[in-house]
N, CA, C and O atoms as a MOPAC input file, in Angstrom:
PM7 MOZYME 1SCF
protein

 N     19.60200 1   -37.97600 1    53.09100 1
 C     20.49600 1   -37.74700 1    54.21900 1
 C     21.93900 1   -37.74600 1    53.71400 1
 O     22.35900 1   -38.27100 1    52.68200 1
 N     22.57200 1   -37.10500 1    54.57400 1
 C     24.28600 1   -36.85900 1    53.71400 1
 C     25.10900 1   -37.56800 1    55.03100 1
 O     24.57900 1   -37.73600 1    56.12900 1
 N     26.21500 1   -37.87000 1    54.76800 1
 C     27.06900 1   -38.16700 1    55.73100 1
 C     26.98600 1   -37.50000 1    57.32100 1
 O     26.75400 1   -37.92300 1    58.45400 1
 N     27.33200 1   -36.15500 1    56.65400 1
 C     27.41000 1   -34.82700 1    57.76100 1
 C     26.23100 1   -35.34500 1    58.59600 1
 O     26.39400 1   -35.89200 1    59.68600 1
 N     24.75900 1   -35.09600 1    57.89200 1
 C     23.85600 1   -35.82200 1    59.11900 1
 C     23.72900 1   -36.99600 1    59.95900 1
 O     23.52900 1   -37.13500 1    61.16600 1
 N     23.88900 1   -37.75200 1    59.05600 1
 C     23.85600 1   -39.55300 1    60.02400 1
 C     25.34100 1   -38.96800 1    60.87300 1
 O     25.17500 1   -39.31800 1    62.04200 1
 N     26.44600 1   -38.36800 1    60.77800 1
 C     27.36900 1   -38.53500 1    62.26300 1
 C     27.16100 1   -37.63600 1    63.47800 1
 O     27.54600 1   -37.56000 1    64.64400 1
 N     26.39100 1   -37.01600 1    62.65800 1
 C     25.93600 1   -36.12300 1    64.45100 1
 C     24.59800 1   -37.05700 1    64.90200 1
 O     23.94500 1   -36.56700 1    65.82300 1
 N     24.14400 1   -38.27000 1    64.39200 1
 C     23.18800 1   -39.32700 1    65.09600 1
 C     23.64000 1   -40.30900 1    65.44400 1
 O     22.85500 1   -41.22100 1    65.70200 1
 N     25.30300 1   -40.56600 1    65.61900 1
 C     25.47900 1   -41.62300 1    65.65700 1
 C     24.84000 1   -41.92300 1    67.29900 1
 O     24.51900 1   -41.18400 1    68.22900 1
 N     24.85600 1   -43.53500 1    67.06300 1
 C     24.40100 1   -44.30200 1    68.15700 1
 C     24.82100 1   -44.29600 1    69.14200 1
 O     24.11700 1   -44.88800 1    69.96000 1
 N     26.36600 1   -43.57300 1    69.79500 1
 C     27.27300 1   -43.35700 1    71.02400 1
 C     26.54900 1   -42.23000 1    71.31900 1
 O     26.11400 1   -42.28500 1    72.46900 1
 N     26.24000 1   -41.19800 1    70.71100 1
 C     25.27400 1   -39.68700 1    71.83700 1
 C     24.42400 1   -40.30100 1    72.04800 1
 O     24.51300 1   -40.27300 1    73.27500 1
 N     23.27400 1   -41.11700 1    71.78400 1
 C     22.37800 1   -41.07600 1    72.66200 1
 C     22.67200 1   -42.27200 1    73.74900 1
 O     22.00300 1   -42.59000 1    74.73100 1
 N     23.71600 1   -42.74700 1    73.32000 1
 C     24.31800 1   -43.34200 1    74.75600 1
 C     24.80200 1   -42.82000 1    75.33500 1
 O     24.42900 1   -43.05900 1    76.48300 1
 N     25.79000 1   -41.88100 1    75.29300 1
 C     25.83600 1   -40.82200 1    76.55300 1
 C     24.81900 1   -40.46800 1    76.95600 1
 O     24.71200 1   -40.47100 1    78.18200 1
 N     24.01100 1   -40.15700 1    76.39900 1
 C     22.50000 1   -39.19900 1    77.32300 1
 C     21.82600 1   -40.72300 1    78.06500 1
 O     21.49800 1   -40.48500 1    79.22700 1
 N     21.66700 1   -41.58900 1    77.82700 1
 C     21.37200 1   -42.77400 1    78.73500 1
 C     22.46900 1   -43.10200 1    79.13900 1
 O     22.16100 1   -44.28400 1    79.29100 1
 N     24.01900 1   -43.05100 1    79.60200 1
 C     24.95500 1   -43.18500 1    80.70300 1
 C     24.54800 1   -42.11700 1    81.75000 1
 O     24.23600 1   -42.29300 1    82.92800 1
 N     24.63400 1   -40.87100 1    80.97800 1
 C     24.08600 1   -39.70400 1    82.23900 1
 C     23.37800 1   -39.85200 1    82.87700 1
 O     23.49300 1   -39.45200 1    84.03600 1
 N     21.87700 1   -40.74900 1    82.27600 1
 C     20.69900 1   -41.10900 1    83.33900 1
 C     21.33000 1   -42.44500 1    83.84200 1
 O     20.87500 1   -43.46100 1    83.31600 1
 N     22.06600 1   -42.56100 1    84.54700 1
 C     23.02100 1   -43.60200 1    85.28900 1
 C     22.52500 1   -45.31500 1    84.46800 1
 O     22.32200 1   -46.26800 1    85.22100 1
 N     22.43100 1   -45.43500 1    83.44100 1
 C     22.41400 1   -46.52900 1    82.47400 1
 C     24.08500 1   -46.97000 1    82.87200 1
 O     25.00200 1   -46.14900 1    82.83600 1
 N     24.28100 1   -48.59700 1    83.29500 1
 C     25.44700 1   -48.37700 1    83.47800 1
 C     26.12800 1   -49.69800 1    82.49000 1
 O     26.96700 1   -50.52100 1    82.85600 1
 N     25.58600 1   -49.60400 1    81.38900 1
 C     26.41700 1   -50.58300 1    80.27800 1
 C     27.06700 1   -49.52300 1    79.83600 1
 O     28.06300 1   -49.95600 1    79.25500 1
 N     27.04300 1   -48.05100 1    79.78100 1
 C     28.23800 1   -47.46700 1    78.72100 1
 C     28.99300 1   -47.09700 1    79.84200 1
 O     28.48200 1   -46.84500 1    80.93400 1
 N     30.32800 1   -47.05100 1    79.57800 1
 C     31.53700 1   -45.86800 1    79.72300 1
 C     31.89300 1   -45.06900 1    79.20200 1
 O     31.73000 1   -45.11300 1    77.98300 1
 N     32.66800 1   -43.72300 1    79.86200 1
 C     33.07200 1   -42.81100 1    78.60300 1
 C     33.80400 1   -43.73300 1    77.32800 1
 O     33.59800 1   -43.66600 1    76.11600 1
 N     34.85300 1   -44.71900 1    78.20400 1
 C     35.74300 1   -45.56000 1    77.39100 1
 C     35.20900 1   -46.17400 1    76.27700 1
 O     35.81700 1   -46.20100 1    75.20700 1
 N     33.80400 1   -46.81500 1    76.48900 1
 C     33.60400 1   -48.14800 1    75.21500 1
 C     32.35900 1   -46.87000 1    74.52600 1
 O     31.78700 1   -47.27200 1    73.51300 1
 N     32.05000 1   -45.78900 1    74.89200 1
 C     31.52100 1   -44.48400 1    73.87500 1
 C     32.68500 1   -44.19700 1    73.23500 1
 O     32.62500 1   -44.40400 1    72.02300 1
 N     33.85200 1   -43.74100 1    73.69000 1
 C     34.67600 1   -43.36600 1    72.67300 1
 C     35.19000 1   -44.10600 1    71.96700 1
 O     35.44600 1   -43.61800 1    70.86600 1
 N     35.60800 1   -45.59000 1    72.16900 1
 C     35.94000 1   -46.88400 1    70.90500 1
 C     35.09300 1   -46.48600 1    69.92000 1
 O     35.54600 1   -45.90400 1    68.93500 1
 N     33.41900 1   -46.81000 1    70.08600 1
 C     32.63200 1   -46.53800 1    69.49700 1
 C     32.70000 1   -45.54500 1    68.44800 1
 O     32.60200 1   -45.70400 1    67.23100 1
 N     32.91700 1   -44.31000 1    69.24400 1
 C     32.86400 1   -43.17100 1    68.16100 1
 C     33.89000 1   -43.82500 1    67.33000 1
 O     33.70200 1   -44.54000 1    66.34600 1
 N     35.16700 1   -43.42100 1    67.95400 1
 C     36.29500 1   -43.81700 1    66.54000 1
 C     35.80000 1   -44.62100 1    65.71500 1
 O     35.44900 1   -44.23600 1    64.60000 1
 N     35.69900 1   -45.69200 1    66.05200 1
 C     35.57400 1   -46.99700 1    64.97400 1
 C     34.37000 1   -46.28000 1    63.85900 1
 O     34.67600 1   -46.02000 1    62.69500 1
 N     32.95600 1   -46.01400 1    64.43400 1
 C     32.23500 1   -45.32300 1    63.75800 1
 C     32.91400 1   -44.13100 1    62.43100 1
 O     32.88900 1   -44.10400 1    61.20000 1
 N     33.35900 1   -43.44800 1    63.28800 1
 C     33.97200 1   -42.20000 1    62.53400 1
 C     35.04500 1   -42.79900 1    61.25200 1
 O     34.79900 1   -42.66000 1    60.05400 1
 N     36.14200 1   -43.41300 1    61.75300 1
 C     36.81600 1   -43.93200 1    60.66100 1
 C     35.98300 1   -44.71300 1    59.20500 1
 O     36.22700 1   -44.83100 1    58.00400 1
 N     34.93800 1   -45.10700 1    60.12100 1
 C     33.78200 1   -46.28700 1    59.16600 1
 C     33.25600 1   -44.79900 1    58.10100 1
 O     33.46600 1   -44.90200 1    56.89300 1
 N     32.78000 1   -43.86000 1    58.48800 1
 C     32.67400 1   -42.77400 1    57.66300 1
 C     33.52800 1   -42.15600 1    56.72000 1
 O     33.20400 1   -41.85000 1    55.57200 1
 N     34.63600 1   -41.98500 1    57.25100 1
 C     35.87900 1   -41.75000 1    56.46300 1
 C     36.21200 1   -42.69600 1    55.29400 1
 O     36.83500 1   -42.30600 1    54.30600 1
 N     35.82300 1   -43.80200 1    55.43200 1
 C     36.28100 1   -44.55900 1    54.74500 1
 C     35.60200 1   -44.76100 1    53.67000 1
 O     36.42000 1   -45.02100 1    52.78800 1
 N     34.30400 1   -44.79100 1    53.16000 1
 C     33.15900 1   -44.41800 1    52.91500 1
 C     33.26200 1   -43.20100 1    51.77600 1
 O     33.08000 1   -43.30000 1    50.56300 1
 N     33.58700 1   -42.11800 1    52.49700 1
 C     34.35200 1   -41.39000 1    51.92300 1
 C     34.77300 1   -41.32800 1    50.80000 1
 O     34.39300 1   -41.05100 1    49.66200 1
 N     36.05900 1   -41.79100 1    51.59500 1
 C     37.08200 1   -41.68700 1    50.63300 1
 C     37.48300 1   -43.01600 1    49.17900 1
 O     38.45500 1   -43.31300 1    48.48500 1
 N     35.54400 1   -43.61900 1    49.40700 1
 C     35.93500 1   -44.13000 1    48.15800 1
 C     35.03000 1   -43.34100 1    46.82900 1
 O     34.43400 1   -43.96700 1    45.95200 1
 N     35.07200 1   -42.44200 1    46.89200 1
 C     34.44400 1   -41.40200 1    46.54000 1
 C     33.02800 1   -41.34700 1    45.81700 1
 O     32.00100 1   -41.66100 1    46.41800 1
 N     33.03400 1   -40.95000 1    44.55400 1
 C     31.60000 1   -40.68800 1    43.96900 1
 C     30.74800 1   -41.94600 1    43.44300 1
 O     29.51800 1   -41.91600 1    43.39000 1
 N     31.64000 1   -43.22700 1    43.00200 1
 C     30.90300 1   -44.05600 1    42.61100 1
 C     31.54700 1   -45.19400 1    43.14200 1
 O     32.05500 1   -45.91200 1    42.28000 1
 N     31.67900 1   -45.58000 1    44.35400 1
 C     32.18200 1   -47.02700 1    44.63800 1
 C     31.12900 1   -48.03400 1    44.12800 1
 O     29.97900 1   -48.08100 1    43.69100 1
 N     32.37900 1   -48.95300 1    44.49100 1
 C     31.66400 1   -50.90100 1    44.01800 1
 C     30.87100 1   -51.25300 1    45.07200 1
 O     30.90400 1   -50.62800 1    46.13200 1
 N     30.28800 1   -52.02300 1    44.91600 1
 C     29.48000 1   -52.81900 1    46.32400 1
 C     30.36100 1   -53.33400 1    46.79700 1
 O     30.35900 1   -53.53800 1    48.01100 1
 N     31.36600 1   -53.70300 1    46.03700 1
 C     32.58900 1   -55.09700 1    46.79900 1
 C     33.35500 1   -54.38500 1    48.50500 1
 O     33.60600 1   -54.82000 1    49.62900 1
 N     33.52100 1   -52.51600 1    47.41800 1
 C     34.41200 1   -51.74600 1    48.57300 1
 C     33.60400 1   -51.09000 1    49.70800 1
 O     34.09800 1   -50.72600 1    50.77600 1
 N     32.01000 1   -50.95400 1    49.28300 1
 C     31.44700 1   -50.70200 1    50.37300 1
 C     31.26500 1   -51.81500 1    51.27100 1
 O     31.08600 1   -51.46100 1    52.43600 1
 N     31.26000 1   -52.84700 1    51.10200 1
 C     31.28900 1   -53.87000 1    51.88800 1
 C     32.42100 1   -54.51400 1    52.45100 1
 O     32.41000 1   -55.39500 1    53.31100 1
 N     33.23900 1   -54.08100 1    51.98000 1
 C     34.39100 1   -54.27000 1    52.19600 1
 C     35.15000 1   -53.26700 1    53.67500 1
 O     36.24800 1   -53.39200 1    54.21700 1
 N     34.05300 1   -52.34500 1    53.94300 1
 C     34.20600 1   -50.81000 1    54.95900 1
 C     33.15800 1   -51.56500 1    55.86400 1
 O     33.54500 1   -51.79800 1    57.00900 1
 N     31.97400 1   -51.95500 1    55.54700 1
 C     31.17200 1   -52.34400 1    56.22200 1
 C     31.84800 1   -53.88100 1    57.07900 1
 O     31.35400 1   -54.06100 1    58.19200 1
 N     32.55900 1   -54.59200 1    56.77300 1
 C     33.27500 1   -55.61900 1    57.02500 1
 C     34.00600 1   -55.37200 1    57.91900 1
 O     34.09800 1   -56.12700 1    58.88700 1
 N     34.79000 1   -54.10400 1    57.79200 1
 C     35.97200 1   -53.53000 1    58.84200 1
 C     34.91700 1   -53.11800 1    60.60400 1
 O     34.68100 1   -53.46400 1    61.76200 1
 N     34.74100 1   -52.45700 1    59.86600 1
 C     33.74400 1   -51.74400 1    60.43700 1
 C     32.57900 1   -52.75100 1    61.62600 1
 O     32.22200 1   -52.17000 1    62.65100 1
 N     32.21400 1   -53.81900 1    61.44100 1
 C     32.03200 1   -55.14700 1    62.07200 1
 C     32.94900 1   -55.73700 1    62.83100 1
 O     32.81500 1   -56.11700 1    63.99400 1
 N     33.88900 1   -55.80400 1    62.14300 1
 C     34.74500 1   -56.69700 1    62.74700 1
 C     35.48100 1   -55.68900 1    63.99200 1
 O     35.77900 1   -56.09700 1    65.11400 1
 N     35.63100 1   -54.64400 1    63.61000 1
 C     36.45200 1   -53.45600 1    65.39500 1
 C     35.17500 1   -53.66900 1    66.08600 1
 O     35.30100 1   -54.02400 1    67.25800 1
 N     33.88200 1   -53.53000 1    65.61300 1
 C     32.67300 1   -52.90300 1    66.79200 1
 C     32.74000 1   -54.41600 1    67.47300 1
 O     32.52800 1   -54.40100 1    68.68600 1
 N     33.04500 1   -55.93800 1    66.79200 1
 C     33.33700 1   -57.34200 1    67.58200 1
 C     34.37700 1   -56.79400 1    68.81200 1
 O     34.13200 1   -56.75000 1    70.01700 1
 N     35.39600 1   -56.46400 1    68.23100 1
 C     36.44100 1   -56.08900 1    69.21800 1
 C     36.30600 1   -55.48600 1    69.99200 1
 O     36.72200 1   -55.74800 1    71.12100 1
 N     35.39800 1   -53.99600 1    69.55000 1
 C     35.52800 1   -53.38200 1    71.16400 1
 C     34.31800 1   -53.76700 1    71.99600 1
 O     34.38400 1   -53.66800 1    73.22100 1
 N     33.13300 1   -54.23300 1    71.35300 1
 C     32.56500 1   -55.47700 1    72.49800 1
 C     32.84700 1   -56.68100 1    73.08700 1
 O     32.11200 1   -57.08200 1    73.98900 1
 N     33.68600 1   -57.25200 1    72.76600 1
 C     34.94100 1   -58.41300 1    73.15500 1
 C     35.48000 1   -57.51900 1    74.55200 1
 O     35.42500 1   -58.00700 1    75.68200 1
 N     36.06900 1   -55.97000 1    74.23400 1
 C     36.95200 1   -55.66100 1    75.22300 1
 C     36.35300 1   -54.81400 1    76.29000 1
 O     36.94500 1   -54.57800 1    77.34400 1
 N     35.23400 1   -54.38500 1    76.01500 1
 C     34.51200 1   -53.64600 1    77.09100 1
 C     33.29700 1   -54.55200 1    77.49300 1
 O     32.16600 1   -54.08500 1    77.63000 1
 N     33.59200 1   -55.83500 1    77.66900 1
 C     32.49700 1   -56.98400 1    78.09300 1
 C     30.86400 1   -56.80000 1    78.06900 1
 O     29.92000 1   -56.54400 1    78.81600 1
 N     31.30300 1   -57.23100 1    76.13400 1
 C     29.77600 1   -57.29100 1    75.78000 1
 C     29.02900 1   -55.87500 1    76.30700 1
 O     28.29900 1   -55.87700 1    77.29800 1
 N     29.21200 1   -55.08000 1    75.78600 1
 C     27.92600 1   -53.80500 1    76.33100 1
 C     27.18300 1   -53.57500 1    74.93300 1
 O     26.96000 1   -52.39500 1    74.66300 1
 N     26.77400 1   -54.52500 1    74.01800 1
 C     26.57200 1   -54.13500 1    72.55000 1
 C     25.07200 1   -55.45500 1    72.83000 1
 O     25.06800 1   -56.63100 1    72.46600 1
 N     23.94600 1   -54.68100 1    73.58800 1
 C     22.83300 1   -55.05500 1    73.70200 1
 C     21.63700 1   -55.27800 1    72.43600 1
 O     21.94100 1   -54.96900 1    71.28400 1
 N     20.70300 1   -55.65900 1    72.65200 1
 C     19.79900 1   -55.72000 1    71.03000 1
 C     19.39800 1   -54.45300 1    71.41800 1
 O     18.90400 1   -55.48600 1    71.86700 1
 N     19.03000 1   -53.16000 1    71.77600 1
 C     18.97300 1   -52.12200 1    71.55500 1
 C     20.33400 1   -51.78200 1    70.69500 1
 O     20.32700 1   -51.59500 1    69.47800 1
 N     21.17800 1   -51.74700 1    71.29900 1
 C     22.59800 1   -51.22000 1    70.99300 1
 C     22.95500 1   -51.77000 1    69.38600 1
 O     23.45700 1   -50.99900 1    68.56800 1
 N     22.70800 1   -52.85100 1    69.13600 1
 C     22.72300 1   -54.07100 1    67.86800 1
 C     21.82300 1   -53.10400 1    67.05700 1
 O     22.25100 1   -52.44700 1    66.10800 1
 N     20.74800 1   -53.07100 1    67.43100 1
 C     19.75700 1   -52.35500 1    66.59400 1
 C     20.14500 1   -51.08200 1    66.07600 1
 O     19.98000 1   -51.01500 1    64.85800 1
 N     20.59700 1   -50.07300 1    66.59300 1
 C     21.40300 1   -48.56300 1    66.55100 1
 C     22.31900 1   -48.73600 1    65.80400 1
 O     22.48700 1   -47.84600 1    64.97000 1
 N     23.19100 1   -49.81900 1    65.78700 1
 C     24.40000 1   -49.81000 1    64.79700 1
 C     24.37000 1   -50.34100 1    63.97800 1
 O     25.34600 1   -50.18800 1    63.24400 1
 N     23.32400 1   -51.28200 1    63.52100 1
 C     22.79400 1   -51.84600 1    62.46900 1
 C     22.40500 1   -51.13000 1    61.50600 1
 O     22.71800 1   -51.39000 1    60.34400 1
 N     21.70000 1   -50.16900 1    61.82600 1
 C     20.64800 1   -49.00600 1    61.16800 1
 C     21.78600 1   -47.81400 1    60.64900 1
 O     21.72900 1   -47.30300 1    59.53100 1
 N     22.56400 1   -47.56200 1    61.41900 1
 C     23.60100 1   -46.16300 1    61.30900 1
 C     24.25400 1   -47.33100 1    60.21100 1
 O     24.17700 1   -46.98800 1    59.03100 1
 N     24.82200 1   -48.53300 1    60.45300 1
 C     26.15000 1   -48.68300 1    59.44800 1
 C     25.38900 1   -49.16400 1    57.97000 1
 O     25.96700 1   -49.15500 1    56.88400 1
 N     24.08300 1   -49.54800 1    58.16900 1
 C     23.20300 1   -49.90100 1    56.80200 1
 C     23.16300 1   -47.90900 1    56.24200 1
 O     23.78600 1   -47.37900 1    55.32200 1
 N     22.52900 1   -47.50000 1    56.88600 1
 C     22.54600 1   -45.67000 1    56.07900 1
 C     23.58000 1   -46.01300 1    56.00200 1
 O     23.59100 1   -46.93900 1    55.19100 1
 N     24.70700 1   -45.79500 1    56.43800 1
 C     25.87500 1   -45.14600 1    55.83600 1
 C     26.23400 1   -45.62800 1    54.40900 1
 O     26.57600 1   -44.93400 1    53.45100 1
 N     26.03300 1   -47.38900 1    54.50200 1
 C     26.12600 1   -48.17300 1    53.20500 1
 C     25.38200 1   -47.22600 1    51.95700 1
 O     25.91000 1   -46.92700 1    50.88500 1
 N     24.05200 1   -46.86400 1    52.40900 1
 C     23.24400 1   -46.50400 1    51.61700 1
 C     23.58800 1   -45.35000 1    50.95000 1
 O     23.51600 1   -45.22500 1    49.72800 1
 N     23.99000 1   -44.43500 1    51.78300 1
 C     24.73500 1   -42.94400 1    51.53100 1
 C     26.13400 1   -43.33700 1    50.64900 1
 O     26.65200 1   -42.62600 1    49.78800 1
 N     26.43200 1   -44.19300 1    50.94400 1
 C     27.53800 1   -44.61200 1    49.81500 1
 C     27.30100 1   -44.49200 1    48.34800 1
 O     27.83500 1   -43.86200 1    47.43500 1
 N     26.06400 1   -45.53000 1    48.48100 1
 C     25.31300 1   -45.63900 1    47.00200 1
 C     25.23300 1   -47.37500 1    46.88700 1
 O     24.88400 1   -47.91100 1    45.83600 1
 N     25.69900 1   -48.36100 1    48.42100 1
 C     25.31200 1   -49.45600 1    48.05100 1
 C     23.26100 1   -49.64300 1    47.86300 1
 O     22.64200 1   -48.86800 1    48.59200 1
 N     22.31100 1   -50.67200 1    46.88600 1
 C     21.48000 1   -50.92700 1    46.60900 1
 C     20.96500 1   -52.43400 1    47.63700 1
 O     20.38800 1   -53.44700 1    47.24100 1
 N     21.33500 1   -52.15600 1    48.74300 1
 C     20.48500 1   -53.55100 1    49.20100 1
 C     19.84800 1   -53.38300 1    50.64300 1
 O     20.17100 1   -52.60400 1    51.54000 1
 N     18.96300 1   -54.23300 1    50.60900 1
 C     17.59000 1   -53.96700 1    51.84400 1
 C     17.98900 1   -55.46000 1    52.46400 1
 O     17.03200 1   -56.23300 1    52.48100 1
 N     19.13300 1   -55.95000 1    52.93200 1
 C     19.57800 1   -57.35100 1    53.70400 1
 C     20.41900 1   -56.33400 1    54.90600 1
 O     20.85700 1   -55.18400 1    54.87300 1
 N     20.37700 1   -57.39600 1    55.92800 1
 C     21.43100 1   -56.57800 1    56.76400 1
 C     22.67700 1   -57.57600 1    56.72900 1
 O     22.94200 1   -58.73700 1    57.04000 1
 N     23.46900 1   -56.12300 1    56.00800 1
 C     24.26000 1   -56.47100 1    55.49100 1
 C     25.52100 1   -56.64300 1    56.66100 1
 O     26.61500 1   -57.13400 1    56.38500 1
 N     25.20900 1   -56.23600 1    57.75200 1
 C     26.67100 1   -56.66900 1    58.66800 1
 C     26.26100 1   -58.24300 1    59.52400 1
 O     26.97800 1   -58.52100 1    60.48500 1
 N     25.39700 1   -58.98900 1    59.24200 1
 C     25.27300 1   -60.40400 1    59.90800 1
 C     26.59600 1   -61.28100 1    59.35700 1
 O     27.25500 1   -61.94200 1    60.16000 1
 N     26.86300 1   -61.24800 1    58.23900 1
 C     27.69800 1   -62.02300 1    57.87500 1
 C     29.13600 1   -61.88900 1    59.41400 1
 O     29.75300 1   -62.82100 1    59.92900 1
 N     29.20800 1   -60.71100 1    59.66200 1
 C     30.45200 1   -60.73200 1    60.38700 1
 C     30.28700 1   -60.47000 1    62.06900 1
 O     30.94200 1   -60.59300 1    63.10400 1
 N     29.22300 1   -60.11400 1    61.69700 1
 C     28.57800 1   -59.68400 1    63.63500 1
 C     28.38900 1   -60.73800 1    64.38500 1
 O     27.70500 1   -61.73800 1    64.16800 1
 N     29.29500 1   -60.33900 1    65.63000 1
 C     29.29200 1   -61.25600 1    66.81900 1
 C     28.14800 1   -60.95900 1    68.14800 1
 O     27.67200 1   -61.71000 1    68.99900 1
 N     27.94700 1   -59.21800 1    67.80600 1
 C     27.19600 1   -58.91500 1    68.96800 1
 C     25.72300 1   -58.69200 1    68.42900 1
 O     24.81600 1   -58.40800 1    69.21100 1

């Protein structure tokens, strides 16, 4: 899987398609935090290019925890164990697509939701 694929899966579309079926933990608002924070988490990823450290992928993965705390802090808790589960999985691939080597989930250290 390449970048390009895991962001057209991120975990905010198929929360829109369950807001549409009147699911009413999302908003457009805490979908679009979502995306951003997501999206930048890609970028960042990125732009540490062909062979990052584990230190700096984790170091993205860290950031990346700590906003998705925030914008569930600010859109009151809508970051359910479905929801936990979805972003767990998207921000572990992404690690992976990096080129980090580990099968721990690696965002507990900083996850609130």
């Amino acid at each position: 899987m390449t970048f390009e694929e895991l962001t057209k899966n991120k975990p905010p579309v198929e929360w829109k398609e369950r807001m549409d079926e009147d699911d009413d933990l999302f908003t457009d608002e805490n979908i679009n935090a979502t995306n951003e924070v997501l999206d930048s988490y890609i970028n960042n990823l990125v732009k540490l290019g062909d062979m990052p450290t584990e230190e700096d992928i984790l170091e993205c993965v860290k950031e990346v925890v700590i906003s998705l705390n925030e914008i569930n802090e600010q859109y009151d808790d809508f970051i359910e164990t479905m929801e936990r589960e979805e972003l767990c999985e998207f921000i572990i691939e992404a690690a992976h697509i990096a080129g980090l080597e580990s099968e721990e989930d690696i965002t507990e250290d900083w996850r609130e939701w």
